[in-house]
Every structure is written in structure tokens, then in C-alpha cells.
C-alpha positions as CSV (number, residue, x, y, z in Angstrom):
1,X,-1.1,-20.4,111.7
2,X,1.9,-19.5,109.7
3,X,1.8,-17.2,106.4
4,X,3.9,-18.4,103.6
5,X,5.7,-15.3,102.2
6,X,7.5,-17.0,99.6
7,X,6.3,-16.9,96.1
8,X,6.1,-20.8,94.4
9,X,8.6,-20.6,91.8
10,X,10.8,-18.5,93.6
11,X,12.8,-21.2,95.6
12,X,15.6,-21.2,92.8
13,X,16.1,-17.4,93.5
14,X,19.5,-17.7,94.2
15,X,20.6,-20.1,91.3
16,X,19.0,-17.8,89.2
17,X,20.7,-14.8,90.2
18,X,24.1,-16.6,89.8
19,X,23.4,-17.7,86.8
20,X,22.6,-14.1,85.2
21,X,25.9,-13.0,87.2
22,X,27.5,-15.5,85.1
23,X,26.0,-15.7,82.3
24,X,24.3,-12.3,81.6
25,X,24.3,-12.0,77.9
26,X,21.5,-15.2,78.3
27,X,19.5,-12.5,80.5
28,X,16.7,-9.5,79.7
29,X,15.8,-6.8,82.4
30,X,12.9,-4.3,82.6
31,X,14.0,-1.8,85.3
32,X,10.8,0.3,86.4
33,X,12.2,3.7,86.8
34,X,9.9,5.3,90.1
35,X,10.5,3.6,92.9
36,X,13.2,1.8,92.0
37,X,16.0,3.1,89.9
38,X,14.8,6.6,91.2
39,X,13.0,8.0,94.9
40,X,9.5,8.3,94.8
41,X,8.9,12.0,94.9
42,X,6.6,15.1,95.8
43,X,5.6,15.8,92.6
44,X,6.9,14.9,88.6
45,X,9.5,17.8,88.6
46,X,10.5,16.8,92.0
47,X,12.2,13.5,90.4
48,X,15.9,13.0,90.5
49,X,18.3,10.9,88.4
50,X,21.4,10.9,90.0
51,X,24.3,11.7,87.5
52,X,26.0,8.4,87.2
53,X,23.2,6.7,86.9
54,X,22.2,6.9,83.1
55,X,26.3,5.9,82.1
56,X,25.9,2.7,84.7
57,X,22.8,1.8,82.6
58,X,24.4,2.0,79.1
59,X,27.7,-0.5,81.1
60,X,24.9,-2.5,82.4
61,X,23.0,-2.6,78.7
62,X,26.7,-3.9,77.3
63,X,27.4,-6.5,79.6
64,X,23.8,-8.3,78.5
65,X,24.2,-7.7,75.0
66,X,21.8,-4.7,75.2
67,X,18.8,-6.7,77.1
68,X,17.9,-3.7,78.9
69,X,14.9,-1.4,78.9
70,X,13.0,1.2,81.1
71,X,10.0,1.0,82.2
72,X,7.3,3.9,83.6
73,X,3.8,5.2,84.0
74,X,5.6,8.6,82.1
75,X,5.8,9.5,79.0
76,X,9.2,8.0,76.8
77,X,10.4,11.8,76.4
78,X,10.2,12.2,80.0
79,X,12.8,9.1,80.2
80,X,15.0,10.8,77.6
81,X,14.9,14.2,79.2
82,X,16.1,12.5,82.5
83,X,18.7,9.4,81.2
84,X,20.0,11.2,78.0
85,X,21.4,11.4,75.6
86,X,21.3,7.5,76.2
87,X,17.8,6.3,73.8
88,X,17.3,3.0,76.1
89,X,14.5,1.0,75.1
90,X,11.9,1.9,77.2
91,X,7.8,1.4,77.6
92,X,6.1,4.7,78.6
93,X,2.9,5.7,79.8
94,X,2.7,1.7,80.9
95,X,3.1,0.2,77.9
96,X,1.0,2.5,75.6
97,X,4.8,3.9,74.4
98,X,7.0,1.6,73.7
99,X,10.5,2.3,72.0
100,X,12.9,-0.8,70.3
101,X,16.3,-0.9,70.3
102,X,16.3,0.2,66.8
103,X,15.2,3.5,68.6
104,X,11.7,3.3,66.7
105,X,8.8,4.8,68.9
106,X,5.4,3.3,68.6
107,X,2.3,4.3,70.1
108,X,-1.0,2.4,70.9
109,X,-4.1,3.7,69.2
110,X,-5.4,4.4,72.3
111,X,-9.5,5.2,72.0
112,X,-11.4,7.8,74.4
113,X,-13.6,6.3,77.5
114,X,-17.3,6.2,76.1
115,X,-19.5,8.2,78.2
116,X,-22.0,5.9,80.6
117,X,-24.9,4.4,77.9
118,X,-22.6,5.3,74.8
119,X,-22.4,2.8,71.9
120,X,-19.1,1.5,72.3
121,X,-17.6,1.0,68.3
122,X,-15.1,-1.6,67.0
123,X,-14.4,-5.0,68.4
124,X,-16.0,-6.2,72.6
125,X,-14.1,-5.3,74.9
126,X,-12.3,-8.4,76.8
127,X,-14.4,-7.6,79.9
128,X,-17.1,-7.6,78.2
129,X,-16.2,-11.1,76.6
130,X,-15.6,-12.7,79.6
131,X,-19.4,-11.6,80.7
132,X,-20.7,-12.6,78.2
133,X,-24.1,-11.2,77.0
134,X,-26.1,-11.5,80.8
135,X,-23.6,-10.2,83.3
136,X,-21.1,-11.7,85.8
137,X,-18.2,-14.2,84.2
138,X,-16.0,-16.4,85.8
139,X,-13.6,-14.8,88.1
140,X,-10.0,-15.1,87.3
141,X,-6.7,-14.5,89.5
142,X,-4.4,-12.1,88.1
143,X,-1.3,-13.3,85.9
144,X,1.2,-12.2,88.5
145,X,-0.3,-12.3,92.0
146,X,0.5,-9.3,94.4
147,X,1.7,-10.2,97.4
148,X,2.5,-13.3,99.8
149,X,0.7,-16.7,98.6
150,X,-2.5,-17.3,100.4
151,X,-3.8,-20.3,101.5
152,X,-6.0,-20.5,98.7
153,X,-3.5,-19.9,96.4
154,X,-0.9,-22.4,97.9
């Protein structure tokens, strides 16, 4: 048996990456910083932005009409401490900060975990929804699968 380790959709790949070559201005990217526009590290204080890097953003942010934004599991000040004085967008602490290209920051109200048998306040939670009132809901594949298509998923 053979794995398929393409992902459907995918096949274009190449077309698509010429077209935002040529045409970048009709492009967005979200650049995750750990892992990819930075080395995984020991620690937090371990990380290193190489010194180029933040300037070859800002050239990059010009060539697609400013379509570019950061993206991290850290806090937005953490991405301005390490890529200033540059303000990109950005989405912090994934997604709860978010900054526009205005330079605006919001924060999601963000509520603290109910202890086990706590009343839970304010609208059901989507979990909860897809339950419904007696237990297990319908199991759903994730939006963005992780990994090689299965057989199931082919």
C-alpha cells in the first residue's frame, strides 16, 4: 500500500507560487514567527531574531502592498521587543492579540476556566452545542487537517 502525502488542493502549488512571485500585491501572508522565521529555542529568552531580519520583513510588507502579518503563541509586545521599531500586524497569544495595520491592538475578552461542577455564565459553549443536552455529538474533522491525507480522507 502506498500513502498519499500530497494534500488535495495542493497540486497547483507551483502555479500558485509563481503567481504570487508575479503578482504579489494580489497576495496576503501570515508568517508564524517560532519555528519558522526564528529557531525553536531552550527557553523564551533563548529566542533570536537575526538582525536583518525585521528590515527584510518591512521590503517584503512593501512589495505586497503591506499584506503581511506575524503570527505567535507570545504576546504582541514580545513581537515588538524582537522586530522593532517595525509595528507589523501581528496576532499574539494565538489570536487572543491581534494588532491592524492601523497599529490598533485589540484584545479578546478572554473569561477564566470554571472550576469542575461550576455554573458556567453567558452564552453555551460551542462544545457544548455540538453535544447537545445528553452527551456525545457528531464527530467532525478539523478545518485544516494535519498531516498526509488518509485513506479515509482521500
Amino acid at each position: 500500500m502506498q500513502l498519499n502525502t500530497r494534500h488535495p488542493g495542493l497540486e497547483d502549488g507551483p502555479a500558485r507560487l509563481r503567481s504570487a512571485l508575479e503578482h504579489p500585491a494580489d497576495w496576503a501572508l501570515f508568517l508564524d514567527i517560532d519555528g519558522t522565521l526564528v529557531d525553536i529555542a531552550d527557553g523564551p529568552h533563548a529566542v533570536r531574531v537575526e538582525s536583518g531580519l525585521p528590515q527584510q520583513l518591512v521590503q517584503l510588507a512593501g512589495r505586497l502592498d503591506g499584506a503581511l502579518a506575524l503570527v505567535t503563541g507570545r504576546r504582541v509586545d514580545w513581537i515588538d521587543a524582537n522586530f522593532g521599531p517595525h509595528l507589523f500586524p501581528a496576532a499574539g497569544l494565538h489570536g487572543v492579540e491581534r494588532r491592524r495595520a492601523a497599529g490598533d491592538l485589540e484584545r479578546a475578552a478572554v473569561a477564566p476556566r470554571a472550576g469542575r461542577g461550576a455554573q458556567r455564565s453567558g452564552p453555551p459553549h460551542r462544545a457544548d452545542v455540538r453535544r447537545g443536552a445528553g452527551g456525545q455529538g457528531p464527530r467532525r474533522r478539523p478545518a485544516f487537517p494535519s498531516g498526509p491525507p488518509s485513506a479515509s480522507r482521500r
